[in-house]
C-alpha positions as semicolon CSV with decimal commas, in nm:
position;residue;x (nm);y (nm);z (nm)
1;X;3,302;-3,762;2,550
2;X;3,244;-3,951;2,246
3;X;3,267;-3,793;1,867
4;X;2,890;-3,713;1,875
5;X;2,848;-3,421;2,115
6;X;2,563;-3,227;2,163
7;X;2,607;-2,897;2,339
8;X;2,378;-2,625;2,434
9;X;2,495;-2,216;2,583
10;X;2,234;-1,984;2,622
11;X;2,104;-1,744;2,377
12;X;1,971;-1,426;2,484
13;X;2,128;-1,446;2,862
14;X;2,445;-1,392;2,653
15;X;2,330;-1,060;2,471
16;X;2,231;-0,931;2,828
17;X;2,580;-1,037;2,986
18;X;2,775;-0,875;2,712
19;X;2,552;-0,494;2,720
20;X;2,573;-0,528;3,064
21;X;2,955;-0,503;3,080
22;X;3,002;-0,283;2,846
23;X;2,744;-0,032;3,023
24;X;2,924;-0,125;3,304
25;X;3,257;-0,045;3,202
26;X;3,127;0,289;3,011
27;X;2,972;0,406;3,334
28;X;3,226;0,360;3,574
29;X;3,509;0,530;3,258
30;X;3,259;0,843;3,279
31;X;3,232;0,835;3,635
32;X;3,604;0,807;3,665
33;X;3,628;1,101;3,393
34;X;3,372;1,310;3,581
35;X;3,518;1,295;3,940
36;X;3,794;1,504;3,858
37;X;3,656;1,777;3,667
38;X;3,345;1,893;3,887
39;X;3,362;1,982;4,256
40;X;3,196;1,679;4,427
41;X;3,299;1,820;4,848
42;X;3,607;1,574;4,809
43;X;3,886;1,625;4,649
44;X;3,978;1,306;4,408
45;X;4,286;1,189;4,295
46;X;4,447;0,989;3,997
47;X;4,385;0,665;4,215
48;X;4,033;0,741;4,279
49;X;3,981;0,714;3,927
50;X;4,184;0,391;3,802
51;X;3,985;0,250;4,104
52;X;3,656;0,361;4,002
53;X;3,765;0,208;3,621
54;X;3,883;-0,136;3,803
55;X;3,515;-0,142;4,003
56;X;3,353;-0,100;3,589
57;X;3,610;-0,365;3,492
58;X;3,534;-0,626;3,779
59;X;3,161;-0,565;3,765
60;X;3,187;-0,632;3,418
61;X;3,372;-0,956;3,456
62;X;3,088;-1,044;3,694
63;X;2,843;-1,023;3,435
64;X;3,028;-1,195;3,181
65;X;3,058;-1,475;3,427
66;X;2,656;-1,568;3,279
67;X;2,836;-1,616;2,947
68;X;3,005;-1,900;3,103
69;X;2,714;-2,155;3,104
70;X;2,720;-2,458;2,875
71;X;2,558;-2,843;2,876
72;X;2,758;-3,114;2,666
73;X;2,621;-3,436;2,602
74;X;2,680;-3,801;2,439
75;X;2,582;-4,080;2,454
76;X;2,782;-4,199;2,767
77;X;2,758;-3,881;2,962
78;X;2,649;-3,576;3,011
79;X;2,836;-3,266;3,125
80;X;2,674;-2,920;3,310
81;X;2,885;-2,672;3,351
82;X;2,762;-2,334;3,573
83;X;2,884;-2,036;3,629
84;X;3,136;-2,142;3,893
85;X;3,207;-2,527;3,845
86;X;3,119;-2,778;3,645
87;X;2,990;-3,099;3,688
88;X;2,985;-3,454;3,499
89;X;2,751;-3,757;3,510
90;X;2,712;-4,039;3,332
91;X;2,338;-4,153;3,239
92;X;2,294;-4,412;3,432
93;X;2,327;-4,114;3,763
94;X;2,049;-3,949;3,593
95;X;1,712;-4,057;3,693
96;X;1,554;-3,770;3,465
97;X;1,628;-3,432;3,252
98;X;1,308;-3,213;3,343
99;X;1,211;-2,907;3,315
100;X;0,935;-2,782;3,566
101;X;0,635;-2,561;3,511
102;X;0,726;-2,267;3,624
103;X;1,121;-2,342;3,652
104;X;1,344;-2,064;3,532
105;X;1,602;-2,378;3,423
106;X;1,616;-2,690;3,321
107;X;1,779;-2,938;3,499
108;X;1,888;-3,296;3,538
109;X;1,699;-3,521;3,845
110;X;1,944;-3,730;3,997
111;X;1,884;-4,008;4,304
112;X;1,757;-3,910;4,662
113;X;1,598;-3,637;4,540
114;X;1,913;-3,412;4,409
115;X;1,880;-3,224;4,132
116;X;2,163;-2,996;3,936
117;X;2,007;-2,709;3,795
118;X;2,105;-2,625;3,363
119;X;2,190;-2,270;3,388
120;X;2,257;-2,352;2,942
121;X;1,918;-2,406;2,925
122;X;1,700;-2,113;3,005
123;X;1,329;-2,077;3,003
124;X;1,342;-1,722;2,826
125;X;1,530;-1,924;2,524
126;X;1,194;-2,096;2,451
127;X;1,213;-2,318;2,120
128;X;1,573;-2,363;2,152
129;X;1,537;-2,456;2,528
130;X;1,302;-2,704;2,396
131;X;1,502;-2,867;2,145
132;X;1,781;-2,865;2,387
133;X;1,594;-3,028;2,640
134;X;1,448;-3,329;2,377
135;X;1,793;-3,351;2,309
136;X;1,943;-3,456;2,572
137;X;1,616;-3,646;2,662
138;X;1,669;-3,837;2,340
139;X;2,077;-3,927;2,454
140;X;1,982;-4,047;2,753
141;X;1,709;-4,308;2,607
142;X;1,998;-4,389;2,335
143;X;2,217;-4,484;2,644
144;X;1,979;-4,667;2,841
145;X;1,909;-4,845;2,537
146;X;2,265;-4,894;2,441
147;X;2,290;-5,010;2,807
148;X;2,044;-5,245;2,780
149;X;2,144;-5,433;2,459
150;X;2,440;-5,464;2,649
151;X;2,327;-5,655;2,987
C-alpha cells in the first residue's frame, strides 16, 4: 500500500462487540460466583467455576472477533479484511464497489459473478458507510484513470 491509505472499521458494531463481552464475562463471573453458594441438586466444585469463567471469557472473545473488521485502500489496491481472513485485490480485479438495496454490507463485485462482502462497512453506520463507500469508489476511478494514462 502506497502513503495515501484510506481505511474504514465499523462504528457502532464495535460498541455492541465490546458491551457484549463484558456482559458476557460479568454473567458467566456471577454465575461462577453463584454455583457454589446456593443448592442447585449438584454439587459444584472449584473447576466448575474457572470453567464457567473460561465459557464468559471465550464467548467474549467471540464477540470481540466483530471488532476485527477493517477495509484499506490506495490507489493500487484495496484490502478487506473479515472477521476470519483477509483478503487483497488490486483494482483492476474489481469490476465494482456496490452496495445493494437492502444489503446489510457493502461489498466489492469482482469477475464471474463473485463478490467479497465489507463486513467495515455496515449499513447501520449510515453517513459514514456512505462516505466510506464514495471513497473507495473515488480510488478505484483514480486507478483506472492512473491506469489509463499509463497504456
Amino acid at each position: 500500500m502506497s502513503q495515501q491509505v484510506f481505511q474504514c472499521r465499523p462504528f457502532k458494531v464495535r460498541f455492541v462487540a465490546i458491551g457484549l463481552a463484558v456482559v458476557f464475562v460479568v454473567v458467566f463471573t456471577l454465575v461462577a460466583i453463584l454455583l457454589r453458594s446456593e443448592w442447585t441438586g449438584a454439587y459444584f466444585q472449584a473447576s466448575d467455576q474457572y470453567a464457567m469463567i473460561g465459557i464468559g471469557l471465550v464467548l467474549a472473545g467471540a464477540a470481540l472477533l466483530l471488532v476485527r473488521p477493517r477495509v484499506r485502500a490506495d490507489i493500487e489496491c484495496v484490502e478487506v479484511r473479515n472477521v476470519l481472513g483477509a483478503r487483497r485485490f488490486s483494482w483492476g480485479e474489481v469490476e465494482h464497489v456496490s452496495f445493494p438495496d437492502g444489503a446489510a454490507w457493502a461489498r466489492l463485485e469482482l469477475p464471474d459473478d463473485e463478490y467479497v462482502t465489507i463486513l467495515a462497512i455496515p449499513a447501520v453506520d449510515g453517513t459514514r458507510s456512505v462516505a466510506a463507500i464514495r471513497e473507495l469508489r473515488r480510488l478505484k476511478a483514480q486507478s483506472a484513470a492512473e491506469t489509463h494514462q499509463a497504456g
